[in-house]
Each structure stands twice: as C-alpha cells, then as structure tokens.
C-alpha positions, 0 to 999 in steps of 0.5 A: 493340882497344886500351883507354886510359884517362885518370885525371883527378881529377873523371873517368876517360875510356875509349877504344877503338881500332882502329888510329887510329880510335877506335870508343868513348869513355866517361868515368865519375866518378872515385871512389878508393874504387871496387873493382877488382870494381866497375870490372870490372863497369861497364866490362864492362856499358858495353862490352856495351851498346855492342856490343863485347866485353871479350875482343877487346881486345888491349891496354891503356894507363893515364895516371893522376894518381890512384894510388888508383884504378890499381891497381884499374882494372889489375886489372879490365882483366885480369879482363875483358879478360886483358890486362896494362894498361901504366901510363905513367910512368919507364921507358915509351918516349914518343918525347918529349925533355924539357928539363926540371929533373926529367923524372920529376916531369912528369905522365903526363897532360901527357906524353900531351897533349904527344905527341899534340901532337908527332905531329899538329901543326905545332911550336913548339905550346902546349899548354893543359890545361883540367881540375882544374888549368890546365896551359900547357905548350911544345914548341919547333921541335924538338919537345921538351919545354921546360916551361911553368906551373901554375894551378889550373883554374876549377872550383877558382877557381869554388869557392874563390871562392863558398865562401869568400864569403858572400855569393855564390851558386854558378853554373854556368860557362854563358858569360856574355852580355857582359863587363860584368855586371850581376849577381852571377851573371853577373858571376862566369861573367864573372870565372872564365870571360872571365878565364880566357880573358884569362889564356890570352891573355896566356900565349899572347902572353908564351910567344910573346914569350920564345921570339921565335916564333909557335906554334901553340895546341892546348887539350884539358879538359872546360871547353876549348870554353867557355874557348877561344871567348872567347880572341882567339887561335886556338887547336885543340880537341882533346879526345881529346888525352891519349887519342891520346897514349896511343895513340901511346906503346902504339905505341911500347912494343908 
C-alpha cells in the first residue's frame, strides 16, 4: 500500500492506495508542535481502527508546505511503517514542464494539483486551489505549466475582516440564501462567499481571454464545494486532487 500525505497550513490529509484505488482517506489538524512520536501513535491508532495495518504499507510520499511538521511526520512513517517517505520537491521527477521564472519556488501542493490535473483531464485546464490561500493556476494545450495568481483564501479574508471590525460578528461560511442580504451575517457569507465565486469568474473569463481558448476548470480545497456552486462556470471538484498527484509523482520516481 502507498501512504501520501498532504501538509496544508490548517490540515494534514492521509490517504492510502492500493494501486489507483484509494482504500482511506484521513485529515488531522495540522499542529507544528506536534512530535514524531505523537504523529506515530495517532496514524497507527487510525489506521488500526480502520482495519488496516502500518506494516503493509510499502511506500510513502509527503507534499508539505509547513517544514515544521516533515520531518516529524517522516520519522513516525518509519517508525510505524519502516519505509523512507519520499518529500517532493527540487530533484523529485513530476513528469510536469514548468515555464515559469523559477520552477524551484512554485509549491509542492500546486505541483501535485497540477499533475493530477495533467493526468486526468482534458488540457488547456485551470486549476483552482481553495485552502488557506486561493490558488488559480494554468496548464496549456501541451500540458505544461504556465503560471497563474495568488490570493489569500476565505477563511483569511473572513478573519481579516471580522477581526479587524468592531463591529462585526464572526460567521460561519454557510452559503448565503440570497446575494442581496438583509443582515449583517448574511451580508458577510454573501460578501466572502458569493465574492469569492464572482472572483473566480471573473479569473476564469480573463485566463480564457489572454490565452484565446476555453479550458477546462478543475477546483480542489476544503471550501471548493461551497464556492464552486455559486459560480456560473462549470467547474470539476475534485477533492483528492494533491493527493492523486501525489500518486502519480510516487510512480514515477518508484
């Protein structure tokens, strides 16, 4: 069985493989000061409870975008499993063209996304990563990697707003019954989560329009399904996208 993990700011998601079909996923809280000891003893229980055990797995693959917690989490996949945990980044194959300024700089999670994306849908795509930051990012017709833009994600935009208003009250992100709101709680879901979706729209239409073709959209993120509904794009959800990646990179490095 293959292990691959995805470190992501606010959670760290497990899945286990077995060739191309997935058998578990599992998502924990991402905690940096959590030890190599504490994540052994809670990946073993999981996976025990689950009916599977640590020592069949055979392989293991990390993206990470916290360094705080790799290390620890490679060291309590050896302990629990006595396999080497490959960490993608510089000197990892991925299969993937980048034509980008400085191919180094671009993050393990996006790289993932992308191939995933690459292997298992139509090209020119999009891609859109909803989690702590928003990412939108593109691959041409010949499936390379071209680029794409930043913003900060919506539970960012959400807290910067409510913390920094007196005022006004901290929500969930339930979507909102309609756009015009007529209080204050609504008018925020509204406002982060209805402009969010507008945000995406309006990337999605410029993307198509600089590159003078139509792609196909492909979001991922604990927050894609409420996000995505409200766009007027159609738009894939996919949300084991880093983790498929991460399968298809493990393949090709094995």
């Amino acid at each position: 069985m293959l292990l691959c993990t995805d470190v992501g700011n606010t959670h760290i998601k497990f899945a286990l493989y077995e060739g191309e079909k997935q058998l578990l996923k599992l998502k924990f809280s991402t905690n940096p000061k959590e030890t190599e000891d504490e994540f052994a003893a809670g990946l073993y229980a999981i996976l025990r409870i689950n009916g599977y055990n640590s020592e069949d797995i055979d392989g293991s693959i990390i993206s990470s975008v916290v360094p705080m917690v790799t290390e620890a989490l490679c060291k309590a996949i050896r302990k629990i499993a006595n396999v080497e945990t490959l960490v993608l980044g510089p000197g990892v194959k991925s299969g993937l063209d980048l034509r980008i300024d400085n191919p180094a700089s671009l993050g393990t999670d996006i790289l993932a996304m992308c191939v995933a994306a690459k292997e298992l849908y139509p090209c020119p795509s999009i891609i859109i990563g909803l989690g702590t930051a928003t990412t939108i990012v593109y691959l041409d017709e010949r499936k390379r990697y071209c680029g794409g833009a930043i913003s900060p994600g919506v539970s960012i935009s959400l807290n910067a707003l409510t913390n920094n208003g007196a005022l006004l009250p901290s929500v969930d992100l339930t979507p909102p019954k309609k756009v015009i709101s007529t209080n204050t709680e609504e008018c925020i879901r509204s406002g982060v989560i209805i402009g969010t979706a507008c945000m995406l729209d309006g990337m999605i239409e410029r993307f198509n329009e600089e590159r003078g073709v139509d792609s196909t959209v492909i979001a991922t993120g604990g927050l894609a399904q409420s996000i995505v509904k409200n766009c007027k794009y159609d738009i894939i959800l996919n949300d084991d996208l880093i983790l498929d990646g991460l399968r298809f990179i493990y393949k090709k490095n094995k």
